[in-house]
C-alpha positions as CSV (number, residue, x, y, z in Angstrom):
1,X,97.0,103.9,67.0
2,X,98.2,101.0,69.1
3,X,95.5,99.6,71.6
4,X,95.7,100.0,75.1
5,X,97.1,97.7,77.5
6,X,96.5,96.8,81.3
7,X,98.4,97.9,84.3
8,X,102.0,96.6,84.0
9,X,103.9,95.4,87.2
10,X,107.0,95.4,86.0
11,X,108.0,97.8,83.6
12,X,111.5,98.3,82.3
13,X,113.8,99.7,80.1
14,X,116.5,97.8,77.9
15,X,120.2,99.2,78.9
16,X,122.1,101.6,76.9
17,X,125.6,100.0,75.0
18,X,125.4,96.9,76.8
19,X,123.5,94.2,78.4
20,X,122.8,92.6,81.6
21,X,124.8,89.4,83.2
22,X,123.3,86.8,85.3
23,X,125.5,84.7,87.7
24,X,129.0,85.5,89.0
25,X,131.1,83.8,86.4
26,X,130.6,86.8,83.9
27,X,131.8,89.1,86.4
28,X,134.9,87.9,87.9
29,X,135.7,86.7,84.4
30,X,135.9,90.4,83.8
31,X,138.0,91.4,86.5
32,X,141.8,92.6,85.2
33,X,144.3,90.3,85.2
34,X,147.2,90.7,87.8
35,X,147.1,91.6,92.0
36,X,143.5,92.7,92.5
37,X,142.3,94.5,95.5
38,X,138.3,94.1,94.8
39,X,135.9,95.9,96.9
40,X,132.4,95.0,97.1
41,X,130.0,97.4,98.8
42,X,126.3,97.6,99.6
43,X,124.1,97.3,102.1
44,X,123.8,96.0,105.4
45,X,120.8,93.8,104.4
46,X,122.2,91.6,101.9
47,X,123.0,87.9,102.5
48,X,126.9,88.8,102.4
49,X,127.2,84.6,102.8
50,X,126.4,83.2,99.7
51,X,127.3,86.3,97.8
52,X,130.9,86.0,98.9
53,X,130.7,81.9,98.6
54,X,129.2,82.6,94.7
55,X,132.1,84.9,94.3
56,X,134.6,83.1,95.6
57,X,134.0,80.0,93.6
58,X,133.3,82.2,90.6
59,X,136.9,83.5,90.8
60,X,138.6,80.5,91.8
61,X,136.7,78.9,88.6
62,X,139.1,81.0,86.7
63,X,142.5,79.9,88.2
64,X,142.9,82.7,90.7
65,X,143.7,82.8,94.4
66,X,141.2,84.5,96.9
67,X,141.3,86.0,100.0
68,X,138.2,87.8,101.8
69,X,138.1,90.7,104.1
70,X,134.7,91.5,105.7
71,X,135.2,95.1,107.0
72,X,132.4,94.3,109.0
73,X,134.7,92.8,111.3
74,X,136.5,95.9,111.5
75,X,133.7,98.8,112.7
76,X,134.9,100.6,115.6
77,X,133.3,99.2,119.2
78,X,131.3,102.2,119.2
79,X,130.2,102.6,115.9
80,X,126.7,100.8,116.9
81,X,125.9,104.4,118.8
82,X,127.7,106.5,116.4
83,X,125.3,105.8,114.0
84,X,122.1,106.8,115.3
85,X,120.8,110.2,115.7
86,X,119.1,111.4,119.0
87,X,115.7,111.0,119.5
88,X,113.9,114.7,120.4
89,X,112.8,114.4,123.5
90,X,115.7,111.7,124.4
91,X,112.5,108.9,126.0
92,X,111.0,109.6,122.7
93,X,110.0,105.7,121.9
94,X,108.2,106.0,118.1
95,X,110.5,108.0,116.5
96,X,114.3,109.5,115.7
97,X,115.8,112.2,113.2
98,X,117.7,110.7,110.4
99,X,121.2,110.2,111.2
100,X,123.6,112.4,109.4
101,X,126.2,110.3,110.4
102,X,128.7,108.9,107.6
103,X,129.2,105.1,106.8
104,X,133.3,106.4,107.8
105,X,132.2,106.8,111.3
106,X,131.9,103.1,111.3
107,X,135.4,102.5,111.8
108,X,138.1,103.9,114.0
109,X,140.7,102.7,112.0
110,X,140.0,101.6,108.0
111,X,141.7,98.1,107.3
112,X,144.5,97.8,105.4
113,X,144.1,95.1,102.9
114,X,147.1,93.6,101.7
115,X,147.7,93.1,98.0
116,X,148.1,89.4,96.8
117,X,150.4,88.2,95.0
118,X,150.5,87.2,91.3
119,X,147.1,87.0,90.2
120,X,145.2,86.8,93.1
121,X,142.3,88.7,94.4
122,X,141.6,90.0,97.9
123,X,137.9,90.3,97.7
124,X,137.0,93.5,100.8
125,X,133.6,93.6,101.2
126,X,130.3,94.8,103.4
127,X,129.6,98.2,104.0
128,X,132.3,100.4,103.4
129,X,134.4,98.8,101.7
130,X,134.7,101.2,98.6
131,X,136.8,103.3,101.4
132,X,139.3,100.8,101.4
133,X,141.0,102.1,97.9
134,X,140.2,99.3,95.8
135,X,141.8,98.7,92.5
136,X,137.9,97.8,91.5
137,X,134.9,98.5,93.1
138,X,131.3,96.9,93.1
139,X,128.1,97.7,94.6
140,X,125.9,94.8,95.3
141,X,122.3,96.2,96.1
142,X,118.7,94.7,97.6
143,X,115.9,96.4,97.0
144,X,114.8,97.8,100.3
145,X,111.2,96.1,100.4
146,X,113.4,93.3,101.3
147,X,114.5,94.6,104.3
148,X,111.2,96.1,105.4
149,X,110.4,93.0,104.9
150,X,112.3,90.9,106.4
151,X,112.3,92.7,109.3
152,X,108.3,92.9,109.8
153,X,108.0,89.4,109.0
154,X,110.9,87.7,111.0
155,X,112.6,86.3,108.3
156,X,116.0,87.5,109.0
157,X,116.0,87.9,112.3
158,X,119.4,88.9,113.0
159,X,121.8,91.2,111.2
160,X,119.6,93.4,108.8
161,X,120.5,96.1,110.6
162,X,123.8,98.5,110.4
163,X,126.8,98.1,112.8
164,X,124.2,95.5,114.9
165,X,125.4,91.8,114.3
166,X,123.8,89.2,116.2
167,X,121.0,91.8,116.8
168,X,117.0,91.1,115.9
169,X,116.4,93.5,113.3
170,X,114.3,97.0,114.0
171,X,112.6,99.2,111.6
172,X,113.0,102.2,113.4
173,X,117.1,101.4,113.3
174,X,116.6,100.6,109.6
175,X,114.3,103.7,108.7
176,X,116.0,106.4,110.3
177,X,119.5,105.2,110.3
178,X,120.8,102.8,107.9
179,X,118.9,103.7,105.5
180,X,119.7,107.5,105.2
181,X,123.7,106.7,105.9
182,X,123.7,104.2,103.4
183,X,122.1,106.0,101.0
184,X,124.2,109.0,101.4
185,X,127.3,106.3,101.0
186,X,125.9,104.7,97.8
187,X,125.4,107.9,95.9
188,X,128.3,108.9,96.4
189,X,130.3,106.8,95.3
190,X,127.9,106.0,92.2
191,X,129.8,107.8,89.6
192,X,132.8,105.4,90.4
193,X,131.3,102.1,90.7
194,X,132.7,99.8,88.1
195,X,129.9,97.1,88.4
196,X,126.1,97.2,89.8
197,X,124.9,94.4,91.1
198,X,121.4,93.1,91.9
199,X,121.1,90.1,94.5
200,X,117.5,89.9,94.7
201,X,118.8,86.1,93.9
202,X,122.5,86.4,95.5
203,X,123.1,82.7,94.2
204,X,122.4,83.9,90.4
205,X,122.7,88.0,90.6
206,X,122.1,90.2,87.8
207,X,124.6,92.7,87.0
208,X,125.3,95.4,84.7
209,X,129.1,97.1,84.1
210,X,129.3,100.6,85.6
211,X,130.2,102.4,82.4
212,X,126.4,100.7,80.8
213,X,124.9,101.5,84.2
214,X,126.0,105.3,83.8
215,X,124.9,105.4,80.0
216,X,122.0,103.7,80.9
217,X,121.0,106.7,83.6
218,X,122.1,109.5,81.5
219,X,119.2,108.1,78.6
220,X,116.4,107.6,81.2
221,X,116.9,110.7,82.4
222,X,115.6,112.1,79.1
223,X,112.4,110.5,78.3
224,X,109.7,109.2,80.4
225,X,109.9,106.5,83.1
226,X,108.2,104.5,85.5
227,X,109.7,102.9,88.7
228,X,108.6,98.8,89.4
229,X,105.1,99.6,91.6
230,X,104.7,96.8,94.4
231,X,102.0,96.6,97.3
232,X,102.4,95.7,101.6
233,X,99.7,95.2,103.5
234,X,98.5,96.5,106.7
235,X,95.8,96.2,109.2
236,X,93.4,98.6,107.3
237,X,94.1,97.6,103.9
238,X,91.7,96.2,101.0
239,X,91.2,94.4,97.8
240,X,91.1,96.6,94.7
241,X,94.8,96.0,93.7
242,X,94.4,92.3,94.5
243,X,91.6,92.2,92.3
244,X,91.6,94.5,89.5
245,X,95.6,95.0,89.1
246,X,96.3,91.1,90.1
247,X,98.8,91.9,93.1
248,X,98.8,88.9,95.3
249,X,98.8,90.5,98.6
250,X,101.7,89.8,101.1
251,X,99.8,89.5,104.3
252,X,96.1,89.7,103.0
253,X,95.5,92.8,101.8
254,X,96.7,95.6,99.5
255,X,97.0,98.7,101.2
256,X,99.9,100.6,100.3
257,X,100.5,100.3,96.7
258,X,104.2,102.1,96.0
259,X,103.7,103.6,92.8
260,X,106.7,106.3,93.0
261,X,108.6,107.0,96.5
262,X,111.6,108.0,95.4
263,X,113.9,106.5,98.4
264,X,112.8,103.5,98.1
265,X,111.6,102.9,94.0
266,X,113.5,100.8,91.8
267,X,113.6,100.9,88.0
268,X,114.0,97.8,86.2
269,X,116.4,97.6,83.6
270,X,117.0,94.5,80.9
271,X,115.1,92.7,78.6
272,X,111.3,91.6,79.2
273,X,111.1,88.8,80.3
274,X,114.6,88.4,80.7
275,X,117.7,89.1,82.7
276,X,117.0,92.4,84.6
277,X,118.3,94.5,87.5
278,X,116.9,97.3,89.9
279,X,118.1,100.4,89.6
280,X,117.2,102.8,92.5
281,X,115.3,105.8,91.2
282,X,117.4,108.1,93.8
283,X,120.7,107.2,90.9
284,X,118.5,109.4,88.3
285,X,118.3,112.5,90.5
286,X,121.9,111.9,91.7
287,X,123.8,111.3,88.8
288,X,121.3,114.0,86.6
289,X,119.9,116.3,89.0
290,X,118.8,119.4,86.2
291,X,118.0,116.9,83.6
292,X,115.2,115.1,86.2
293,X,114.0,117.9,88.4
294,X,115.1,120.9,86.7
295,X,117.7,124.0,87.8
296,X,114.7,125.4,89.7
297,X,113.6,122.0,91.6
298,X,117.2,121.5,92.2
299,X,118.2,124.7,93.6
300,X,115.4,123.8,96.4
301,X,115.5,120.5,97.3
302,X,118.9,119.5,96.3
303,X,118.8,115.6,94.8
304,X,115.6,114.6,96.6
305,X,112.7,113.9,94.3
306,X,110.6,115.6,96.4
307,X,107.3,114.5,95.2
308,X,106.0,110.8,95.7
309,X,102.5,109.2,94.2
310,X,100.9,106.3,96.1
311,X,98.3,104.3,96.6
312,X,95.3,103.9,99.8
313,X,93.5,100.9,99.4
314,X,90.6,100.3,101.9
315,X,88.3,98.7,99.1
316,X,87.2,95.9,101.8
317,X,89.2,97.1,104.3
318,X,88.9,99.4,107.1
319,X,89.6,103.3,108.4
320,X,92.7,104.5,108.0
321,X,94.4,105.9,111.6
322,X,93.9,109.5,112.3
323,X,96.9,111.3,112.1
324,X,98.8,114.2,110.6
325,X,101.9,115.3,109.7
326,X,104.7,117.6,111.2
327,X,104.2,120.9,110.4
328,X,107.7,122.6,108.7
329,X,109.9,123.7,111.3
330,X,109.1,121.1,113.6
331,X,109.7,118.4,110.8
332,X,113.4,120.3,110.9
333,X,114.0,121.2,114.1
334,X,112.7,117.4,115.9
335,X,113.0,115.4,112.7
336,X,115.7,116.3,110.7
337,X,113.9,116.7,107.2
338,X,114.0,119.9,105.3
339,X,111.1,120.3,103.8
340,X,107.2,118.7,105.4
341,X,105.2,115.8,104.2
342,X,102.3,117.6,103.0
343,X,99.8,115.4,101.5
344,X,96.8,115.3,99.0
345,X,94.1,112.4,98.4
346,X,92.7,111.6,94.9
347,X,89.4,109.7,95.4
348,X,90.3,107.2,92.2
349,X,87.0,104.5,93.3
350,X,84.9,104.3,96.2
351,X,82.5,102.0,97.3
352,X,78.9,103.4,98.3
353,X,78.9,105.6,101.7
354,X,82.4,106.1,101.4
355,X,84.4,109.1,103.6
356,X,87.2,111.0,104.0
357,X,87.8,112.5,107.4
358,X,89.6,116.0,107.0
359,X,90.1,119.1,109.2
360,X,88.8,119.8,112.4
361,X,84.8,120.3,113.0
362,X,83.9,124.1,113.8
363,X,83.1,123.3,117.6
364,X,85.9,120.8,118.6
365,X,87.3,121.0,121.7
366,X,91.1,120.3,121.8
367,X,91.5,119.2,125.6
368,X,88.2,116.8,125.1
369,X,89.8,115.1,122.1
370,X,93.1,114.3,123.7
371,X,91.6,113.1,126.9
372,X,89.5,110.8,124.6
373,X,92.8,109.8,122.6
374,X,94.3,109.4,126.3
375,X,91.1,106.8,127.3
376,X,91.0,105.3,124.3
377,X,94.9,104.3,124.7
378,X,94.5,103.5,128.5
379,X,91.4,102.1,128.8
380,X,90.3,100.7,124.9
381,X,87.3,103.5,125.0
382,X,86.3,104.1,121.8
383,X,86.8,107.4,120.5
384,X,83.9,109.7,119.0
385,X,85.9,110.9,115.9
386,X,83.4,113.1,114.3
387,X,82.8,115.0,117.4
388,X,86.4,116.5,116.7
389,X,87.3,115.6,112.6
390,X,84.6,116.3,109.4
391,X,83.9,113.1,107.2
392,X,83.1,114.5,103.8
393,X,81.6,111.8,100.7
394,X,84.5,110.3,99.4
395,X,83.5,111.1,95.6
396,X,85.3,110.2,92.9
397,X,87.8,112.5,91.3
398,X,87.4,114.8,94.0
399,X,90.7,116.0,95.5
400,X,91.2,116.6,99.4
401,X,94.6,118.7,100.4
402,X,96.3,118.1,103.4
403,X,98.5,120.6,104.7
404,X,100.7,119.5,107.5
405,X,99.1,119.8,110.6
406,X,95.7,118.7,109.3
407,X,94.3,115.8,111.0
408,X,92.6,113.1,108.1
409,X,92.1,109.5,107.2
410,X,91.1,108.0,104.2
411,X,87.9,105.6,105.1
412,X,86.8,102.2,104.2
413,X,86.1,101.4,101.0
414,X,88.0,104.1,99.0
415,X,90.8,103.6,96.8
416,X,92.9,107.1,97.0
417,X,95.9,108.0,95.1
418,X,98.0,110.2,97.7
419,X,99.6,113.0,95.5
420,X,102.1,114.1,98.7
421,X,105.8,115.5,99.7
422,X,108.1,112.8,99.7
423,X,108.9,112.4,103.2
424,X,106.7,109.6,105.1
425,X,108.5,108.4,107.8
426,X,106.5,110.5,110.0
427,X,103.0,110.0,110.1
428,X,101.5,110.8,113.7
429,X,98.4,109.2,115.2
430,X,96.0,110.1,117.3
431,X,93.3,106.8,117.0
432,X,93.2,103.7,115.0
433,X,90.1,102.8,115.9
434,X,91.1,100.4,118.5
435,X,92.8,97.6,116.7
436,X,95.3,94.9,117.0
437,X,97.7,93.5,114.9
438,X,98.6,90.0,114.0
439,X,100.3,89.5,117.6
440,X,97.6,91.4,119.4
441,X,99.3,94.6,120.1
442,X,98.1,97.8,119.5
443,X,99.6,100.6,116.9
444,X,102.1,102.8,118.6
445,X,100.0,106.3,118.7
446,X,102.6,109.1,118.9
447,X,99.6,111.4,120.2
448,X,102.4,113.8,121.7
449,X,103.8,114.9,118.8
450,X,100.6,115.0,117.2
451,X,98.9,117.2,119.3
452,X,102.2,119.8,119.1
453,X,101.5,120.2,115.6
454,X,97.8,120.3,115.2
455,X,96.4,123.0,113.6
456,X,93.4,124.5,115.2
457,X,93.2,127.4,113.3
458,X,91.7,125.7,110.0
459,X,88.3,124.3,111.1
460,X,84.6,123.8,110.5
461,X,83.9,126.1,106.8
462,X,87.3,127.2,106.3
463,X,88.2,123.2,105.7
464,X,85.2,122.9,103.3
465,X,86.2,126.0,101.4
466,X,90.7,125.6,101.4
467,X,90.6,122.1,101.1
468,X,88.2,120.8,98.9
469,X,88.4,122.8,95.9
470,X,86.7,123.4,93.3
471,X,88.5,122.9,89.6
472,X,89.8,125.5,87.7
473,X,90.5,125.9,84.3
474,X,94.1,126.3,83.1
475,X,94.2,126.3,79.5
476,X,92.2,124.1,76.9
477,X,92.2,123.1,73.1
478,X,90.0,121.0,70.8
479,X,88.8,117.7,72.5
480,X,91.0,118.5,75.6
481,X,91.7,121.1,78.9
482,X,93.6,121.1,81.8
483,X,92.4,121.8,85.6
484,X,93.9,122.9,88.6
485,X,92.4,120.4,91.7
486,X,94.3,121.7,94.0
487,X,96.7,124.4,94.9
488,X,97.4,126.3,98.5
489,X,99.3,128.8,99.3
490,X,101.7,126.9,102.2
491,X,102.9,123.8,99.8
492,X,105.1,123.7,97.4
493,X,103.1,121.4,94.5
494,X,100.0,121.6,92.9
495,X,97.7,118.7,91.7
496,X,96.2,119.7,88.0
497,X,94.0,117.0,85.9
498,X,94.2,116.5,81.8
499,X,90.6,115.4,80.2
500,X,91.5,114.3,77.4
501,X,88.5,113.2,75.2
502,X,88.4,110.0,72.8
503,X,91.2,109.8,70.2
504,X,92.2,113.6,71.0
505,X,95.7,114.6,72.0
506,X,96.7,117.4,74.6
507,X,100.2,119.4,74.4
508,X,102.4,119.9,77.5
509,X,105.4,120.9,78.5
510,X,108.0,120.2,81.4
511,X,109.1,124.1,81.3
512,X,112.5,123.0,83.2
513,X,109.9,121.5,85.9
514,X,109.5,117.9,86.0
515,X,106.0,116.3,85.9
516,X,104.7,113.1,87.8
517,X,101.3,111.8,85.9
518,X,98.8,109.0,86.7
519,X,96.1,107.7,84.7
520,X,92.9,108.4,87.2
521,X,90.4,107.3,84.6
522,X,90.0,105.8,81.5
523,X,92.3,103.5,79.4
524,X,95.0,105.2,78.7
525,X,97.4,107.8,76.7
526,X,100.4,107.7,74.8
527,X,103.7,110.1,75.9
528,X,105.4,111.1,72.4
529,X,108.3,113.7,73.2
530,X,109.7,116.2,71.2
531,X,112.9,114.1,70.2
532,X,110.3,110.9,69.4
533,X,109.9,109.1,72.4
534,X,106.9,107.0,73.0
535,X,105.5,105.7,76.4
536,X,102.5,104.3,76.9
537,X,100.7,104.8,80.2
538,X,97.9,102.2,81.1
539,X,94.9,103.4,83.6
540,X,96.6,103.1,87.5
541,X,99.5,104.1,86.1
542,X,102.0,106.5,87.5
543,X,105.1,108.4,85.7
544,X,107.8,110.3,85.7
545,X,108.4,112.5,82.7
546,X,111.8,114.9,83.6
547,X,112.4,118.3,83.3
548,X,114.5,117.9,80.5
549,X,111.8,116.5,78.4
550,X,110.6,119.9,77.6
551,X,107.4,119.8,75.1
552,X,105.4,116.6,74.7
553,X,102.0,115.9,74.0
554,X,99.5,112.9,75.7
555,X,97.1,111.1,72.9
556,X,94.0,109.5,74.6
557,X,93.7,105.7,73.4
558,X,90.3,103.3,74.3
559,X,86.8,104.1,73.5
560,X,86.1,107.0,76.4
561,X,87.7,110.1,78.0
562,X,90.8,110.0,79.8
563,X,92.0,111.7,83.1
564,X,95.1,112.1,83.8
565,X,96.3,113.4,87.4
566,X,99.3,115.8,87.4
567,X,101.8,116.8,89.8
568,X,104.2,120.0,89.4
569,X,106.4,122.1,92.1
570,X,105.3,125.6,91.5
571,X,106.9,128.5,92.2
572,X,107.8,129.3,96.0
């Protein structure tokens, strides 16, 4: 039985009939020999400058003419405005629906490139340029953390943003517009692409052929798989991934730990230790939409993974805001998602007196809250929380559902593993307990919208009773059971929980649903599939194990009892 290991940052996966090329030499060596019309695509974000300066040296290197193109120079005047959806109401200053606007609408007229002569390449790149017919067509992708990033921190000050040169960047732009158009763009023209291309270093990029990147996908989307976890900090966050992971924390702290959020995961592919590249984890749903979610899962939500495992840490930190989320037809009709971010916390550690704040008291009085939100805004009162919203003991292994519309925040000194619907762009606050952030402004508090979508029907013992529940036996076998930990009525996933004692092994199976599982407590387990896959699955853990997995069992390894937090669509 192999020993178990500790939390791994970066996982990853060797590629399928192939393997993965650092620099640009490889890749313009591999370019076809004659006229070339070579389009490079990607996002907005990327340092476009020294990836065309490393290309075009790369190529010239290899006794061939080049010519550029940046279609960037070509968007249409208006294209800036075309992008962007409409904010609902149009003053609206936190928030806008994603755009459904295509990366076509950029341009009025495409440009024309023309073809060289000989052997020479006309290199069209930025985004869009894989509309541009290309007799070869690479994507060149960042990682969006880079972005966020870069954006937050002022590091790229000017251009992240799409159709906005020579503008500071904005997250709101970058959220709600270039990153669902772009995203739209790049999976569509996946199936096509003839070479991926990863410019986390655009001096030395990592690459991997399009026909390897394809093969690549269709094997991961058979077996188990993890996406590369990574941590930002915030204003509330803590410690405990700082110091019992080893994260070093951007800005001071650990609070959001990324385990799975399917827009913006990555999954590494390449050698350990070695040459790798990032795969987004959207290219799995995509390109294998039955094998990863199921027909079921598909039928519903289309190619969005629509379940996303993260991490709260306030170990050391502070209170969460007080907020909640859209309720469903307001999330479609104002934001432009199909389905709600309905949410669920899974107390994983907690430090002594920790609390969860959930669902309204039995006696609050709307109109006294908001006028206190309203003071606290205007005049820096603080805000009597618990006059309005229940703390309950944040205990370990307890699970607290959070239906949209439910007001919550996770307190200080809990780490919680939030078991939610994949949107989160839309988190509206009420409070945040008066603070600052490194510039000395205060949190935007969209009160407005949360107010028009609180629900003041669940309250005072109904909260106790719907949303902390009690666990319920599902099935069980020698040395093992399974529990459901939470399950209501108005969201479409339920949280279950393996126990799996020492050296014992539980059976599962995907039945055409995929599962998302997380080692809550002990050392670990082994995945062995039906077709002989092994993962192994270290405590803090989170993975993906596709619907087309099917049967597969979960072997307990270390000296104690391991639990293992599951997450399932169910039926609607």
């Amino acid at each position: 039985m192999p020993a178990p290991r500790s939390y791994d940052p970066c996982p990853s996966y060797p590629p399928a009939d192939g393997k993965v090329l650092t620099g640009w030499a490889p890749p313009a060596a591999s370019l076809p020999s004659g006229p070339l019309v070579l389009a490079v695509d990607g996002p907005a974000a990327l340092d476009w400058e020294t990836l065309t300066e490393g290309l075009t040296e790369a190529v010239r290197s290899a006794d061939r003419e080049v010519k550029l193109l940046d279609v960037r120079a070509h968007y249409a005047p208006t294209a800036r405005d075309r992008m962007a959806a409409r904010p609902v109401p149009p003053d609206d200053p936190f928030f806008t629906p994603l755009s459904q606007a295509n990366v076509r609408d950029l341009f009025d007229t495409l440009p024309q490139p023309e073809r060289p002569a000989r052997d020479g390449v006309v290199v069209v790149y930025g985004p869009g340029a894989s509309l541009c017919e290309p007799d070869v067509l690479w994507y060149a992708d960042l990682p969006k953390r880079y972005a966020e990033a870069a954006v937050s921190n002022g590091h790229l000050p000017v251009g992240v943003n799409l159709a906005q040169p020579g503008e500071p960047g904005d997250l709101v732009r970058l959220f709600y517009t270039d990153w669902p158009v772009l995203d739209r763009h790049r999976d569509a023209i996946a199936g096509r692409v003839d070479r991926w291309i990863d410019t986390q270093d655009p001096a030395s990029p990592t690459s991997l052929d399009g026909a390897v990147l394809r093969s690549t996908l269709a094997h991961l989307a058979h077996g188990p798989v993890r996406t590369r976890p990574y941590f930002n900090s915030t204003p509330w966050g803590g410690q405990w991934a700082a110091s019992e992971l080893g994260f070093t924390p951007q800005a001071g702290n650990t609070a959001l730990g990324y385990e799975l959020i399917a827009p913006e995961a990555g999954v590494l592919v390449g050698e350990k230790g070695g040459a790798q590249v990032e795969i987004p984890f959207q290219l799995l749903c995509v390109e294998h939409p039955e094998a990863m979610l199921g027909d079921d899962v598909h039928r519903r939500f289309g190619t969005s993974f629509p379940i996303r495992f993260d991490y709260l840490d306030t170990m050391g930190g502070g209170n969460l805001s007080l907020h909640l989320h859209p309720r469903e037809q307001y999330m479609r009709d104002v934001f432009g998602w199909p389905y709600t971010q309905h949410e669920t916390y899974y107390v994983t550690a907690s430090e002594d007196g920790g609390e969860v704040l959930l669902g309204l008291t039995e006696d609050a009085d709307i109109d006294t809250m908001r006028r206190q939100v309203e003071d606290a805004i205007a005049k820096g009162t603080p805000m009597p929380v618990q006059d309005h919203v229940q703390a309950h003991p944040a205990t370990v292994g307890q699970l607290f559902m959070i239906p949209a519309g439910t007001p919550h925040a996770s307190g200080a000194g809990n780490l919680v593993l939030e078991v939610s619907a994949t949107p989160y762009l839309y988190s509206l606050r009420f409070y945040d307990w008066l603070r600052k952030d490194s510039s000395g402004a205060s949190r935007p508090l969209p009160y407005e919208h949360g107010f028009a979508n609180l629900d003041t029907a669940r309250r005072g013992e109904d909260v106790r009773k719907d949303l902390i529940q009690h666990p319920r036996t599902l099935r069980a076998g020698e040395g093992w059971h399974e529990e459901v930990i939470g399950e209501l009525p108005e969201m479409f996933y339920a949280v279950h929980r393996l126990v799996v004692a020492q050296n014992a092994t539980a059976p599962d199976d995907t039945a055409g649903r995929f599962h998302i599982l997380n080692i809550a407590a002990g050392e670990g387990a082994v995945i062995e599939t039906h077709d002989g896959r092994t993962h192994s699955l270290a405590f803090a853990e989170t993975i993906t194990v596709p619907a087309s997995v099917g049967p597969y069992r979960l072997r307990a390894l270390g000296d104690d009892e391991v639990r293992i937090v599951k997450a399932l669509v169910v039926e609607p």
